[in-house]
VEXLO-218429 format. One record per residue (C-alpha): x, y, z. Coordinates in pm, 1 decimal, decimal comma, always signed. Example, Ala and Ser with C-alpha at 12.3 -4.5 7.8 and 13.67 -1.06 7.14 Angstrom:
<nulums>
nulum x +1230,0; y -450,0; z +780,0
nulum x +1367,0; y -106,0; z +714,0
</nulums>
This chain:
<nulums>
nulum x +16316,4; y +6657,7; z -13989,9
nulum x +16184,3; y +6748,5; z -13607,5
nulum x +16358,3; y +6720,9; z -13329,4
nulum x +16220,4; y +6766,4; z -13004,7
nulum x +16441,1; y +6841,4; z -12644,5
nulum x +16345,2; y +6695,9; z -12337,1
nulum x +16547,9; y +6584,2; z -12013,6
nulum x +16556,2; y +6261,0; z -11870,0
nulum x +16675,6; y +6192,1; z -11500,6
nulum x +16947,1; y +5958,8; z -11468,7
nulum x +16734,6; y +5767,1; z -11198,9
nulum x +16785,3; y +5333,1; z -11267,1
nulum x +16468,5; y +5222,4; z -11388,2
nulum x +16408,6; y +4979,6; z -11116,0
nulum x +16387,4; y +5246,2; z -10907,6
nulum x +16135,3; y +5402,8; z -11076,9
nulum x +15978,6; y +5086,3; z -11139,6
nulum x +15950,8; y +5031,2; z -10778,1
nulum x +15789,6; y +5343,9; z -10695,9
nulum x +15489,4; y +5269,5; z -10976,5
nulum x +15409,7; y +4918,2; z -10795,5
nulum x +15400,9; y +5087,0; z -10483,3
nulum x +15163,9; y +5329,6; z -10627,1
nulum x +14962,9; y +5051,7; z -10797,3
nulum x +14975,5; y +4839,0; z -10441,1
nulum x +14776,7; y +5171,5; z -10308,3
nulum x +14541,4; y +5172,0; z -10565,3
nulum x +14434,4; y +4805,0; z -10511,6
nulum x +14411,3; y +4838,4; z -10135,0
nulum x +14189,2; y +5131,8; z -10159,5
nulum x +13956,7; y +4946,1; z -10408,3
nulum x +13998,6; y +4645,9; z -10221,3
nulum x +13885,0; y +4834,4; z -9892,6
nulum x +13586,7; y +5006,2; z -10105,8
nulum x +13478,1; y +4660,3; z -10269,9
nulum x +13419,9; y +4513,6; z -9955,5
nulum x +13254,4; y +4811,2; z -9758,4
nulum x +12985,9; y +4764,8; z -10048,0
nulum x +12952,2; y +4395,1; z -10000,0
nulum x +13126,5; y +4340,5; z -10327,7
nulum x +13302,9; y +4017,6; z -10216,5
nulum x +13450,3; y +3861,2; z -10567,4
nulum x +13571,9; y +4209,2; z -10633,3
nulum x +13722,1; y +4316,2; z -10270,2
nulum x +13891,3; y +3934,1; z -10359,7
nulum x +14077,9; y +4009,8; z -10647,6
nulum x +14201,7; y +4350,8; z -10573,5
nulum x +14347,5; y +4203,4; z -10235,9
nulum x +14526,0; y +3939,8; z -10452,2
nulum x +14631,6; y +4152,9; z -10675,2
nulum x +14783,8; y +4380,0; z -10449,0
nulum x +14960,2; y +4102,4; z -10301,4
nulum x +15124,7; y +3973,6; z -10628,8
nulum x +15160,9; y +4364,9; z -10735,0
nulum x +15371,3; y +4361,1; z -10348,5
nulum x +15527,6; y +4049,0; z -10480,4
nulum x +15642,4; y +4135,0; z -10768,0
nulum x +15816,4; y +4481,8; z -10584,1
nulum x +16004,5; y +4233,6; z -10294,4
nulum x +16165,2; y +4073,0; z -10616,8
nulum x +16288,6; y +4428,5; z -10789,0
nulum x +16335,2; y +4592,4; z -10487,6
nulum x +16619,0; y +4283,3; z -10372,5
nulum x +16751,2; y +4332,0; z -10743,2
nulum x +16792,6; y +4670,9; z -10738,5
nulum x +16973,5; y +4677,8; z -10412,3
nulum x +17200,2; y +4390,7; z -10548,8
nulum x +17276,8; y +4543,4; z -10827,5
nulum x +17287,2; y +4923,8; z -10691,0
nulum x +17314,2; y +4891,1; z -10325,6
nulum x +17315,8; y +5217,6; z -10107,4
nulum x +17178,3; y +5551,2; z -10232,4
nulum x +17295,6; y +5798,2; z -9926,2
nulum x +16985,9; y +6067,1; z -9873,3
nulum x +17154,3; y +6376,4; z -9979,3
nulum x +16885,5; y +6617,8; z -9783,0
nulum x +16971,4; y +6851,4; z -9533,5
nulum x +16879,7; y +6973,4; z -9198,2
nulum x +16511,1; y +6912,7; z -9060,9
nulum x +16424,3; y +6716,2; z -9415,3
nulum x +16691,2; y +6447,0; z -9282,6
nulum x +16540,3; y +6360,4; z -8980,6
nulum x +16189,6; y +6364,0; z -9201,0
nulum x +16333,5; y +6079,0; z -9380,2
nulum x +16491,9; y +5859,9; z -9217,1
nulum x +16169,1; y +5887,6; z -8928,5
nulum x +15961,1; y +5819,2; z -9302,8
nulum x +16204,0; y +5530,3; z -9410,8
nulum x +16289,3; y +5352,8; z -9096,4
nulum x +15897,9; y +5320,2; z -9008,7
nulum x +15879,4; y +5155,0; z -9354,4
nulum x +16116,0; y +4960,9; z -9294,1
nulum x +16030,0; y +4789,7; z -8966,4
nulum x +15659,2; y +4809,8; z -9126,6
nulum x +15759,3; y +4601,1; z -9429,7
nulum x +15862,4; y +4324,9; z -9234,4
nulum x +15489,2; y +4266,7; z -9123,9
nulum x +15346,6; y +4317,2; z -9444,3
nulum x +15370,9; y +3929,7; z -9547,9
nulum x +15309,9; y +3774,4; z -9259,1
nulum x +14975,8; y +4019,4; z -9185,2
nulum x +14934,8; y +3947,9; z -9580,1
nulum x +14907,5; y +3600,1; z -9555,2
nulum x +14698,2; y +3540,7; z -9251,8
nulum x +14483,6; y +3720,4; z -9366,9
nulum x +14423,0; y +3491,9; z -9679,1
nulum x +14475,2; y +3236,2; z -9450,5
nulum x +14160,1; y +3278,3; z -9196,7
nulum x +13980,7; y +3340,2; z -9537,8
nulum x +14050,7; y +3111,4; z -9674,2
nulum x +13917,6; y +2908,1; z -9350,7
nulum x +13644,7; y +3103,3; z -9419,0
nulum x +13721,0; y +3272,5; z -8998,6
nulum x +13549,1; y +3628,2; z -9129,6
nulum x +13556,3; y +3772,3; z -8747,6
nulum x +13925,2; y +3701,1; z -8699,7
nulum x +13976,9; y +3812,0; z -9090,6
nulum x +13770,0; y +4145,7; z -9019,4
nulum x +13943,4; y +4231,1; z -8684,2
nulum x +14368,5; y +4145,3; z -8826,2
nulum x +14223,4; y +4327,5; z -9164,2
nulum x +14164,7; y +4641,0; z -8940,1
nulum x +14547,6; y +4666,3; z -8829,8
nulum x +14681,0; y +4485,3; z -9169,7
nulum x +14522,5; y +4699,5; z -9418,4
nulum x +14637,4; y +5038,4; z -9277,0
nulum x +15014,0; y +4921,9; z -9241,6
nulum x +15000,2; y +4745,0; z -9557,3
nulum x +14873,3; y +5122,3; z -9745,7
nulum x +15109,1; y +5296,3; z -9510,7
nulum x +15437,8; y +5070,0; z -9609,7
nulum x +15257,5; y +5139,2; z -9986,8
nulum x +15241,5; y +5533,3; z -9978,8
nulum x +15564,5; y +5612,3; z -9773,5
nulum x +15770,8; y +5348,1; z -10047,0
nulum x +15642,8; y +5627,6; z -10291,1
nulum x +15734,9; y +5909,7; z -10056,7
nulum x +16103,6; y +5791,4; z -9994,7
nulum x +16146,2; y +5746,7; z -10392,2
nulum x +16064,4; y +6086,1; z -10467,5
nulum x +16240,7; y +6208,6; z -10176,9
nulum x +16533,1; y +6008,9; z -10264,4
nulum x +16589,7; y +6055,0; z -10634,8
nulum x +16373,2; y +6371,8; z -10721,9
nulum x +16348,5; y +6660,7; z -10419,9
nulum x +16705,2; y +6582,6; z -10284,6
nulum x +16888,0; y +6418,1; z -10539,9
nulum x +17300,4; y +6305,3; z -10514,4
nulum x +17574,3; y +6431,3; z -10766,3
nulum x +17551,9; y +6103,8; z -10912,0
nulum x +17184,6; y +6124,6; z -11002,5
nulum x +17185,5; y +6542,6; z -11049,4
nulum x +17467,9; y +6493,4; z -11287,8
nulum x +17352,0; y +6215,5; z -11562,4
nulum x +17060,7; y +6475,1; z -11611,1
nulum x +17099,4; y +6406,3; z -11988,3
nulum x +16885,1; y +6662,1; z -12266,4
nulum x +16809,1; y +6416,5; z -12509,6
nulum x +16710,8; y +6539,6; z -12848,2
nulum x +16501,4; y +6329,1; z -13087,6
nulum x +16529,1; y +6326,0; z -13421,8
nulum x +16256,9; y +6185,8; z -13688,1
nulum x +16441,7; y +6100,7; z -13999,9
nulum x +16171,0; y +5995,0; z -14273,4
nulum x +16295,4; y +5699,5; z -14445,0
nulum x +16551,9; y +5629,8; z -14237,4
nulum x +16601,8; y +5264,1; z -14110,1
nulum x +16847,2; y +5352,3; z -13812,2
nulum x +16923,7; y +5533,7; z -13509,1
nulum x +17222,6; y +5654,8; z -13346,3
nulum x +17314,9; y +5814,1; z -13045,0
nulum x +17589,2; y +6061,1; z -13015,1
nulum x +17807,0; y +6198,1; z -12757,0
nulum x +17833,0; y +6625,7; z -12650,5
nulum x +17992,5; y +6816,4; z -12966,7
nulum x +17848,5; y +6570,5; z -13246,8
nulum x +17588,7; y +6694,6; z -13475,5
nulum x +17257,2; y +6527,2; z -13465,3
nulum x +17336,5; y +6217,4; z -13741,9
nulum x +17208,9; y +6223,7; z -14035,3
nulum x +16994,1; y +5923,6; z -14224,1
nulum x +17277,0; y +5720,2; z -14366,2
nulum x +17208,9; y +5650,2; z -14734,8
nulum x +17200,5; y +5293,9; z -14698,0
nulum x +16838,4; y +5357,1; z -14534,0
nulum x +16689,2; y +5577,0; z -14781,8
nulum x +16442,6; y +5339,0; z -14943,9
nulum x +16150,5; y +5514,8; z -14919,1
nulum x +15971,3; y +5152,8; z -14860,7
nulum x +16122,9; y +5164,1; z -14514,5
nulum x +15941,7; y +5285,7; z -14176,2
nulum x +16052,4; y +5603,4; z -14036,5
nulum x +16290,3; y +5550,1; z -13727,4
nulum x +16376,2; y +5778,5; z -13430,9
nulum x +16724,7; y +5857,0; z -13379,0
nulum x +16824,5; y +5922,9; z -13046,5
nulum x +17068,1; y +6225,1; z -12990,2
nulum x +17191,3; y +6244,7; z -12622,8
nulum x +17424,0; y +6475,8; z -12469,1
nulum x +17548,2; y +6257,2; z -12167,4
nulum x +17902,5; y +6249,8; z -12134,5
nulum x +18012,3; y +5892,9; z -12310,7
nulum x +17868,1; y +5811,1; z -12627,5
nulum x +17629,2; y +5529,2; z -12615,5
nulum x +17632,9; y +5263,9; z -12942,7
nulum x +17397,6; y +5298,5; z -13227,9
nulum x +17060,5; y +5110,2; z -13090,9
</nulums>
């Protein structure tokens, strides 16, 4: 039996989820940007389509998270405050424009207009990365450098267990001992499963 410690931030996973599409968004813009500063036309294409549904795809679990989670005060202090809400109010008022810009410009390329496409592409583009990068930013600020009781307190050590033969896994509350493979599960026949041991403070049922 191994068991391994590590910690886990208590940080909803649309959060986090979030902050990867914004980081993906980047990524495609900057290829996108590259593809076509080679001549690469098909390519520059479907990274700036991509991008869009990758943007897409954040509108809808960004409105989801905020329904389900709503406000998340900044818990920074000081200088770092005004840093932040300067950071997250520019995003803000940026995001707006990021569909409309977004669509034009598939629009007047779709009209095949490449000097009006070329010319919105050079304002679009650099709003578009900077709403991308700074959506990134404010997460990490958020949640990671400046974190609130409620997320620096479900910091949860989690300790997993590999029981060979065992068909289950539980996961316990503080004071219980890691569980053991119940007997019912000891056919040898059976895959290994992980149990789950985490010291949070309610105990979870058995997954």
């Amino acid at each position: 039996m191994t068991a391994l410690v590590i910690a886990a931030a208590g940080v909803h996973p649309l959060a986090t989820t979030n902050a990867v599409l914004n980081a993906v968004a980047t990524v495609l813009l900057i290829a996108g940007w590259s593809f076509i500063k080679r001549g690469k036309v098909r390519a520059h294409r479907a990274a700036m389509m991509s991008a869009f549904a990758v943007s897409t795809v954040f509108l809808a679990c960004y409105l989801t998270y905020h329904a389900l989670v709503g406000h998340v005060p900044f818990r920074g202090e000081g200088g770092v405050r005004t840093v932040y809400f300067a950071i997250l109010i520019s995003h803000i008022f940026l995001a707006v424009a990021v569909p409309v810009l977004a669509i034009a410009m598939f629009v007047l390329a779709w009209k095949g207009r490449w000097n009006a496409h070329r010319r919105l592409g050079r304002v679009a583009l650099p709003i578009w990365l900077y709403v991308s990068v700074t959506g990134v930013v404010i997460y990490l600020m958020l949640y990671h450098f400046f974190p609130g009781p409620a997320h620096a307190s479900t910091l949860k050590h989690i300790r997993l267990t590999w029981f060979a033969g065992s068909g289950a896994a539980k996961v316990s509350s503080p004071g219980e001992d890691t569980p053991k493979a119940p007997r019912a599960f000891a056919d040898p026949l059976r895959l290994p499963a992980l149990a789950y041991a985490v010291n949070a403070t309610h105990e979870l049922d058995a997954l």
